[in-house]
VMD Tcl script that draws the C-alpha trace (Angstrom):
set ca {
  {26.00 125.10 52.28}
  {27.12 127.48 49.22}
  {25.34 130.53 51.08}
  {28.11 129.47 54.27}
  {30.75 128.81 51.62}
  {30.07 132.28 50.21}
  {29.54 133.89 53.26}
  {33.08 132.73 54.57}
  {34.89 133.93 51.56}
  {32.80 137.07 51.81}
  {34.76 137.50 55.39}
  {37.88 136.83 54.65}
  {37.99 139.46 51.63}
  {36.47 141.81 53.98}
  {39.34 141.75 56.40}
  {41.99 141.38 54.04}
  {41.29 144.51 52.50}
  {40.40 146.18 56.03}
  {43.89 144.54 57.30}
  {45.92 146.40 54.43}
  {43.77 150.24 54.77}
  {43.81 149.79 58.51}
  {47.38 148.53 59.87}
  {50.71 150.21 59.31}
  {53.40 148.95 57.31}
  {54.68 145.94 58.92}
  {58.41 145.71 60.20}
  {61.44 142.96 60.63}
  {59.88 141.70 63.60}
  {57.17 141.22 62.12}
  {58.67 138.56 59.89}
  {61.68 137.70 61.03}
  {61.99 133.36 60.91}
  {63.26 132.45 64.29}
  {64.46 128.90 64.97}
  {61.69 128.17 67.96}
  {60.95 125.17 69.61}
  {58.29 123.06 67.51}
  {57.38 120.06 69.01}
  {56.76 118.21 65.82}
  {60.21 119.09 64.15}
  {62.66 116.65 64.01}
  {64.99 117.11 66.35}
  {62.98 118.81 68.98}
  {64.16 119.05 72.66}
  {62.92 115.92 74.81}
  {64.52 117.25 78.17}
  {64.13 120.72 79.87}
  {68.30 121.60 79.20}
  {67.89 121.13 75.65}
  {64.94 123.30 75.87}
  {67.11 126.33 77.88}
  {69.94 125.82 74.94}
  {67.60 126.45 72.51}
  {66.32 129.51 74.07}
  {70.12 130.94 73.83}
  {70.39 130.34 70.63}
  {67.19 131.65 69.64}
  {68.01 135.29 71.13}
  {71.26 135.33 69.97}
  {69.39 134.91 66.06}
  {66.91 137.33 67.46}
  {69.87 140.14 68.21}
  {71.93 139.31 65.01}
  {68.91 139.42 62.49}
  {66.98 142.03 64.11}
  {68.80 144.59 66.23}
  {72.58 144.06 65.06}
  {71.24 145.22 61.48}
  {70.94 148.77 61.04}
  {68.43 148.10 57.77}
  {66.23 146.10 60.22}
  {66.40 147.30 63.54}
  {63.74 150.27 64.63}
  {64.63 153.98 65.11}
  {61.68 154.67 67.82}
  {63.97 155.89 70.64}
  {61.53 153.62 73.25}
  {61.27 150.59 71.00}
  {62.52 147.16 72.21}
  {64.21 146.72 68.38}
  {66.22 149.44 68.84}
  {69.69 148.41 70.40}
  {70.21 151.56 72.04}
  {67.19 151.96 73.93}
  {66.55 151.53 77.58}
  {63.69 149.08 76.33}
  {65.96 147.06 74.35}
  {68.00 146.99 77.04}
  {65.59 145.26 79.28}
  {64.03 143.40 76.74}
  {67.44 141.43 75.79}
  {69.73 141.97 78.99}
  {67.33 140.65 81.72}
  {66.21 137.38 82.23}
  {62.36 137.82 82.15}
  {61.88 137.34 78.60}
  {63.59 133.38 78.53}
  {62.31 131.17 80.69}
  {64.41 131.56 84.51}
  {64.40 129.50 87.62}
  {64.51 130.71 91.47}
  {66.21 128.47 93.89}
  {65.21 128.88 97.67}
  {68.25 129.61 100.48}
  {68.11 126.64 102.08}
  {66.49 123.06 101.00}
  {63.67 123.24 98.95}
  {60.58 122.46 100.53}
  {58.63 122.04 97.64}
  {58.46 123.23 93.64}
  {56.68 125.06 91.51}
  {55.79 125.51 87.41}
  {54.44 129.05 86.43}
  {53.65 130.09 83.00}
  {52.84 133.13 81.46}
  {49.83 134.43 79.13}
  {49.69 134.87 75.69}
  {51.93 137.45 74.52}
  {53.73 137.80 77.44}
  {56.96 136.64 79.09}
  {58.17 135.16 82.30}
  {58.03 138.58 83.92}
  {54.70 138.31 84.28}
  {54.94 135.95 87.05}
  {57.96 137.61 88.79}
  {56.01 138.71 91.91}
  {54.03 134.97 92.43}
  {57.79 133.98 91.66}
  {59.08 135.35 94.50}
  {56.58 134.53 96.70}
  {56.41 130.93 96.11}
  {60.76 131.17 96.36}
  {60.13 133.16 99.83}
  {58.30 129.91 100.70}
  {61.28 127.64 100.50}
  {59.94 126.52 97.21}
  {62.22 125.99 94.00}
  {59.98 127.58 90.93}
  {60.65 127.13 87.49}
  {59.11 129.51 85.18}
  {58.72 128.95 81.56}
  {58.58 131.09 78.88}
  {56.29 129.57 75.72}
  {57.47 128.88 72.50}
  {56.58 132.17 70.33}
  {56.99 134.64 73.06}
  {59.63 137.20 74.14}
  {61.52 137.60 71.01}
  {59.26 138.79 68.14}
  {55.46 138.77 67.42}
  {56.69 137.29 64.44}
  {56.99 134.23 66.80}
  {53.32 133.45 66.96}
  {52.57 133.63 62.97}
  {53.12 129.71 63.33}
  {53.35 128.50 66.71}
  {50.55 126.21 67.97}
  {48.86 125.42 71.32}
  {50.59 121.65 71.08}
  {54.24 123.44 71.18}
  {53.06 125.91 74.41}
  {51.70 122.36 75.90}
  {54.47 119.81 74.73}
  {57.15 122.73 76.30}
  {55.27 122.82 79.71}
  {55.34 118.68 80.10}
  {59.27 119.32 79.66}
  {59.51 122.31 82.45}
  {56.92 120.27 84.54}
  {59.23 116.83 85.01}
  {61.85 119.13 85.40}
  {60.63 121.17 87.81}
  {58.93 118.58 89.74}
  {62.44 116.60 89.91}
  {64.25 119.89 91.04}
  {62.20 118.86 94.98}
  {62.39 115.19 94.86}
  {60.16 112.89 94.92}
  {58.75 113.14 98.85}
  {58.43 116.63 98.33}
  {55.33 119.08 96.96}
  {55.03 120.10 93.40}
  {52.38 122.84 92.48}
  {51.87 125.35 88.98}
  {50.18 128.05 88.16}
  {50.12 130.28 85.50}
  {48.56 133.16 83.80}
  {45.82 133.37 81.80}
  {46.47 131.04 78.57}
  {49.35 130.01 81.27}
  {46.94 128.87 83.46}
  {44.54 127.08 80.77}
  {47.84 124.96 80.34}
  {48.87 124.08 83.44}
  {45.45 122.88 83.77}
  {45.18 120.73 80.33}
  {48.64 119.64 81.82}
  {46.77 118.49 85.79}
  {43.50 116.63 83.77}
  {45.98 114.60 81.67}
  {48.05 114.05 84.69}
  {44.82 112.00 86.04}
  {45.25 109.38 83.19}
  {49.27 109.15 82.82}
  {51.42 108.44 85.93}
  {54.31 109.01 84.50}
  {53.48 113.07 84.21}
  {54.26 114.59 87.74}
  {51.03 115.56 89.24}
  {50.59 119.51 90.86}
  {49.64 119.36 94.22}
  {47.52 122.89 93.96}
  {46.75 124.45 91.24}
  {47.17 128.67 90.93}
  {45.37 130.22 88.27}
  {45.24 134.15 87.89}
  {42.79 135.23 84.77}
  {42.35 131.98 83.60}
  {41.54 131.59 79.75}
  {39.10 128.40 80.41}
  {36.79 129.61 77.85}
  {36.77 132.75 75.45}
  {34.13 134.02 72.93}
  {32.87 132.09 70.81}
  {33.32 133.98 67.85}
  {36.96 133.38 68.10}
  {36.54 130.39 66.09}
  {36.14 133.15 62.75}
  {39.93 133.32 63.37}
  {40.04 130.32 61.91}
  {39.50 131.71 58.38}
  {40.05 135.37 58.78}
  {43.65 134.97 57.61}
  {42.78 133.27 54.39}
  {44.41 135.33 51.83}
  {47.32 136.12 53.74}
  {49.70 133.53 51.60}
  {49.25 136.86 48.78}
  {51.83 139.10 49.42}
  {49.58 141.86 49.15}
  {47.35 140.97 52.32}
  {50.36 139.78 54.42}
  {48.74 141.81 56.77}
  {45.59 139.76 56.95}
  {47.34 137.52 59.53}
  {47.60 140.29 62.04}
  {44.78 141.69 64.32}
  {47.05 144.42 65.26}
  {50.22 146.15 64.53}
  {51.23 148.65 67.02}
  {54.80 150.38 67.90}
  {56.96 147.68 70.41}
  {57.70 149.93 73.31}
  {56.60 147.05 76.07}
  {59.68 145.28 76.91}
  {58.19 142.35 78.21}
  {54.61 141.85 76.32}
  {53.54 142.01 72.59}
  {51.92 145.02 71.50}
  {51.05 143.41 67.57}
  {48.62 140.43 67.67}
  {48.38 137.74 65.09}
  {45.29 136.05 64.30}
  {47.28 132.45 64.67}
  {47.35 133.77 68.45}
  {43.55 134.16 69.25}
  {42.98 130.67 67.00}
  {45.26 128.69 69.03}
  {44.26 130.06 72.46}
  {40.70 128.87 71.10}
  {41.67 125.61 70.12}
  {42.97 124.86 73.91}
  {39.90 126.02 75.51}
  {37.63 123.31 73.34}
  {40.56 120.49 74.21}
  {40.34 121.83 77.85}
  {36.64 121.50 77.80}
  {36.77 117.65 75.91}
  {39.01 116.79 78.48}
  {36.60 117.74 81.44}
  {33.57 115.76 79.44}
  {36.07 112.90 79.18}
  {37.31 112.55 82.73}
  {34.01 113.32 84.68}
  {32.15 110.75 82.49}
  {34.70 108.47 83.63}
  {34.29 109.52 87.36}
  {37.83 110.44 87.13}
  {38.00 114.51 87.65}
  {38.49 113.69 92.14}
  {41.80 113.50 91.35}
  {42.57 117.09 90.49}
  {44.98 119.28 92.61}
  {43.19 121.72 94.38}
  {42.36 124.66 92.51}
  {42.74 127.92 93.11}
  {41.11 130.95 90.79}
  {41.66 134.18 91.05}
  {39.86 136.59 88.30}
  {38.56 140.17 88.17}
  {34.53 140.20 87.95}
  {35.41 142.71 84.96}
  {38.17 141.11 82.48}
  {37.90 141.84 78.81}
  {39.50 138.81 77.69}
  {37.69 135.93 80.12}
  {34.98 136.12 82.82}
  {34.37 134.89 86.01}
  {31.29 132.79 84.86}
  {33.36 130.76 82.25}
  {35.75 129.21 85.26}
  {33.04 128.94 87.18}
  {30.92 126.65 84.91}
  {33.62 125.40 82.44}
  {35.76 124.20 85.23}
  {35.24 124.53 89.69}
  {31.35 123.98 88.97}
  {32.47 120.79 87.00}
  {35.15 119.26 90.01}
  {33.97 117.48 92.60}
  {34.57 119.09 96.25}
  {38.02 119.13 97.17}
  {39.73 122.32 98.55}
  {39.22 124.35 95.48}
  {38.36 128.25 95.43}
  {37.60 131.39 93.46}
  {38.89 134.60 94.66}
  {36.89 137.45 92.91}
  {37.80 141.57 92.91}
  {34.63 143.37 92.21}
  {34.90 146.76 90.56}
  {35.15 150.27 92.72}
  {31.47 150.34 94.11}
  {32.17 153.77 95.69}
  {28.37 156.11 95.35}
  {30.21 158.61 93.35}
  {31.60 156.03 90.47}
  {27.83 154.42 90.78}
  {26.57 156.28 87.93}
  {29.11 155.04 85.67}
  {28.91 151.14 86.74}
  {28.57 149.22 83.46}
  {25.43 146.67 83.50}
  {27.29 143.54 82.89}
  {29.43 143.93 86.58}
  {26.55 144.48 87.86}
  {24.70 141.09 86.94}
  {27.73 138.84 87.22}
  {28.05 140.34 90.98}
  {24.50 139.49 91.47}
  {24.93 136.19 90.07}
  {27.58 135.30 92.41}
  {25.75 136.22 95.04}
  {22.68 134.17 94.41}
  {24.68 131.08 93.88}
  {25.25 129.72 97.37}
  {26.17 126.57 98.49}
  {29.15 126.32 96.24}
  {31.18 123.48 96.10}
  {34.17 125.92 96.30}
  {35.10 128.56 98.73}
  {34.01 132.05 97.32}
  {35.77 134.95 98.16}
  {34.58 138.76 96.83}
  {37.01 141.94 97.73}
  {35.25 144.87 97.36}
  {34.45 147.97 98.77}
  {33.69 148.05 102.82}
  {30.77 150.26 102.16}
  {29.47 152.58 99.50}
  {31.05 155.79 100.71}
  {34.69 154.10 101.45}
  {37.20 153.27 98.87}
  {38.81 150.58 101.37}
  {38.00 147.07 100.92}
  {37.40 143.80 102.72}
  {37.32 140.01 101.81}
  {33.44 138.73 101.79}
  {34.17 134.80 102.33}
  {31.36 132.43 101.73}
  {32.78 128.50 102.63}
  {32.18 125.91 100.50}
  {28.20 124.82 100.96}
  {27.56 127.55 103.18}
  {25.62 130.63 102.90}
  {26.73 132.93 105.86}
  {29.25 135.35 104.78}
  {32.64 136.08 106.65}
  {34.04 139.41 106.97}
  {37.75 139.34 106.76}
  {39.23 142.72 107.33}
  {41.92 143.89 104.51}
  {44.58 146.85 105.08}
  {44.10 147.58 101.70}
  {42.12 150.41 99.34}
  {41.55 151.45 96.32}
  {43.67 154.04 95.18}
  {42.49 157.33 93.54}
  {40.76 157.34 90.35}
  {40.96 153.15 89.67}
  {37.70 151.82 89.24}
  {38.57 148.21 88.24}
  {41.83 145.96 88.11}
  {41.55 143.64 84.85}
  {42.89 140.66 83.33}
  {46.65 141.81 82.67}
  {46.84 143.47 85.78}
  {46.11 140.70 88.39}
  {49.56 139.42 88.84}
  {51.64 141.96 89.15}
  {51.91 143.90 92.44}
  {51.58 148.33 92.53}
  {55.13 148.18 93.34}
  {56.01 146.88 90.35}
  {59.20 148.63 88.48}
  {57.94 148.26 84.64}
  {53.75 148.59 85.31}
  {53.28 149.21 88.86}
  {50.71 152.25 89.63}
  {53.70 153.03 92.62}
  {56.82 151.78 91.43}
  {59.70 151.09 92.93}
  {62.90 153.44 93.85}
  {65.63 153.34 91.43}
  {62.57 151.66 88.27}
  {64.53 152.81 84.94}
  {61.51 152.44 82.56}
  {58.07 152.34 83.42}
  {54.45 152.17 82.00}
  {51.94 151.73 84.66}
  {52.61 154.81 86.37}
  {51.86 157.22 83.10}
  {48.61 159.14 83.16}
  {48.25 160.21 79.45}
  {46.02 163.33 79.12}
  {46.06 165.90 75.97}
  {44.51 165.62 72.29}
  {43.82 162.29 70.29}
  {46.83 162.36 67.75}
  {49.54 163.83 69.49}
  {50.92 160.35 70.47}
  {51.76 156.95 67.96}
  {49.53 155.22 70.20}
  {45.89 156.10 71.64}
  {45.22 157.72 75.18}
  {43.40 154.63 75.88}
  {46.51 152.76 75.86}
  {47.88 154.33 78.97}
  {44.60 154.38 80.84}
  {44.21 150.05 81.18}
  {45.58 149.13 84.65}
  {48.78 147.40 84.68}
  {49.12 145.98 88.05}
  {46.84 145.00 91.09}
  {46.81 146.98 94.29}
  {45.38 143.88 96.06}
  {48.03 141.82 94.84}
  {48.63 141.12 98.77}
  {45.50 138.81 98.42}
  {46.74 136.41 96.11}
  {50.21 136.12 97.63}
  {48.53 135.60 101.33}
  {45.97 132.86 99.67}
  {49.19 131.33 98.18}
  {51.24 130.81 101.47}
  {48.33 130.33 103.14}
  {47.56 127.12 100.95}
  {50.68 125.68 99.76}
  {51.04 122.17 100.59}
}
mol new
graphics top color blue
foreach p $ca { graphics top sphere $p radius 0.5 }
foreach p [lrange $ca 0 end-1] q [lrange $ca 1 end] { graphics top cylinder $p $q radius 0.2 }
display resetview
């Protein structure tokens, strides 16, 4: 026990003094003490509107202690802190970094909940957005307590305020149909762990309004278990002197709608919901209980840095009885000239997949047509089948991408802030840059440029969304 004690204490010097040689100086919005929703505080919103209100006040403190004052505001001519910059400008003038509602042209014919991924915003889920709005459905998306104003904003935040925030956007959304009308969520990554903590507690208290489908791009189900250091690494960080101990990363804020720093209270609470997610599932299918989740549907790159296939497969569709769910998986570039350069661990999770037949779930693998062709084509196995379907796709890879990834699944290549292809008349964008030249020239590394932003086979998540709305 004293060699654990020891060893602990060991690791939390070690990283405290690593934090402080390693990471730049932090900044205001770094510290900067926003008035955020916490669910435990007293006076907390209990309704949706009270939640919006807060939101407006909380940017307007944002603006007047951050960007209004010249000693705190940033001078980086792309930062999202500096009023004058086209980044600022999109940051604070648009509506994709508070949470924002689409209403269909005619009567709603459903309603949705979306929610974003850790560090992000509500922009993330612009494009699914639309679709689901295209569909005659009214969607709701939420922006989490913590995110779009400051990284500062997740120094304290915990997984019960992201969850206690979605039960408010979920009765509201659900109301904004009716009652004889479809209500389904989705979200991104830690969005989509929510919304599904939110659907297995739906199972056991009527009075939360229960999805009828479930959409869930990247899904943070389970992460690596050596997240649960985070827990500790921040120990000394109450000493002024290793403040920086509480963050992972500091990095210049020239992403308008997405962190760039990275506390440690981030990755801890993101690890806390996946072991409540996974009590929850022991709970409920002990108590035969889990045939009453929505239908799920999964969609997840077979390489993702941050989550993997295998985790949703086992910590959650492997654990549901039958029922309509499915996992929709893009494989990596396969073409015989990349070959060479194809990473073992793709390699065995595609092999895994396809040894594991008679799923209880519809599988369905895009990758490449053949080995010579960068186009690509749906390879549908039905759930406990084991004959493949061929579903032809007018869609390819484009030159030089060799995987899509965890941030990039939900947003299409069209996209006007981190589309590969964006749009006419895009003021400001990131996916489209192609770095090349000497390490050091830039504040940032080349690497940062070279991490897809956006999926050129977003088409098959929007089709498998129309095609299975309620």
């Amino acid at each position: 026990m004293g060699l654990a004690a020891a060893g602990c204490v060991l690791i939390v010097l070690v990283f405290a003094v690593q934090a402080r040689a390693r990471l730049p100086d932090l900044s205001a919005w770094h510290r900067v003490e926003l008035d955020d929703f916490r669910a435990a505080s007293a006076g907390a919103p209990d309704t949706f509107e009270d939640y919006l209100a807060l939101e407006d006040r909380l940017f307007a403190q944002l603006r007047a202690r951050v960007l209004d004052d010249p000693a705190q505001a940033d001078r980086q001519a792309l930062s999202r802190f500096n009023p004058d910059s086209v980044v600022a400008a999109l940051a604070m003038d648009t509506d994709y970094n508070r949470s924002f509602e689409l209403a269909p042209a005619g009567e709603p014919r459903g309603s949705a909940l979306l929610v974003h991924g850790l560090t992000d915003s509500p922009y993330s889920l612009r494009a699914i957005a639309g679709t689901l709005q295209a569909q005659g459905y009214y969607v709701v998306v939420l922006r989490m307590p913590g995110h779009g104003t400051a990284p500062a904003g997740l120094l304290d935040v915990s997984w019960k305020d992201w969850y206690a925030a979605v039960e408010l956007a979920a009765r509201y959304a659900a109301a904004k149909a009716g009652p004889d009308k479809p209500f389904v969520a989705g979200g991104h990554s830690t969005g989509a762990a929510l919304v599904t903590l939110y659907s297995l507690r739906s199972l056991e208290d009527p009075d939360l309004p229960r999805p009828r489908d479930l959409y869930l791009v990247s899904a943070a189900i389970g992460i690596s278990r050596f997240a649960v250091l985070t827990n500790i690494l921040s120990g000394l960080s109450f000493i002024p002197y290793f403040e920086k101990s509480r963050w992972m990363d500091v990095f210049p804020e020239y992403d308008p709608y997405k962190y760039n720093s990275f506390p440690v209270n981030a990755a801890n609470q993101v690890h806390l919901l996946t072991r409540v997610i996974q009590a929850s599932i022991d709970e409920l299918e002990t108590a035969g209980r889990l045939d009453g989740m929505p239908r799920v549907h999964v969609f997840q790159s077979i390489v993702d840095s941050t989550v993997t296939a295998e985790q949703v497969v086992r910590g959650l569709l492997a654990r549901l009885p039958a029922g309509g769910h499915e996992l929709v998986v893009f494989d990596i570039n396969r073409q015989e000239m990349l070959s060479g350069f194809v990473a073992p661990g793709p390699q065995a999770d595609l092999e895994r997949l396809r040894a594991a037949v008679d799923l209880p779930f519809r599988l369905t693998l895009v990758a490449n047509r053949s080995a010579d062709s960068p186009e690509v084509a749906a390879y549908v196995r039905l759930p406990g089948t084991r004959d493949v379907l061929v579903e032809d796709l007018p869609l390819a890879w484009p030159h030089g991408v060799f995987s899509v990834g965890h941030v990039s699944l939900p947003f299409p290549a069209d996209d006007p802030v981190y589309g590969l292809e964006p749009q006419t008349g895009a003021v400001f964008n990131l996916g489209a840059i192609a770095a090349r030249g000497e390490g050091g020239a830039l504040v940032v590394g080349l690497g940062t440029f070279s991490r897809l932003r956006a999926n050129p086979f977003f088409g098959v998540i929007a089709g498998r969304i129309v095609e299975t709305l309620p």
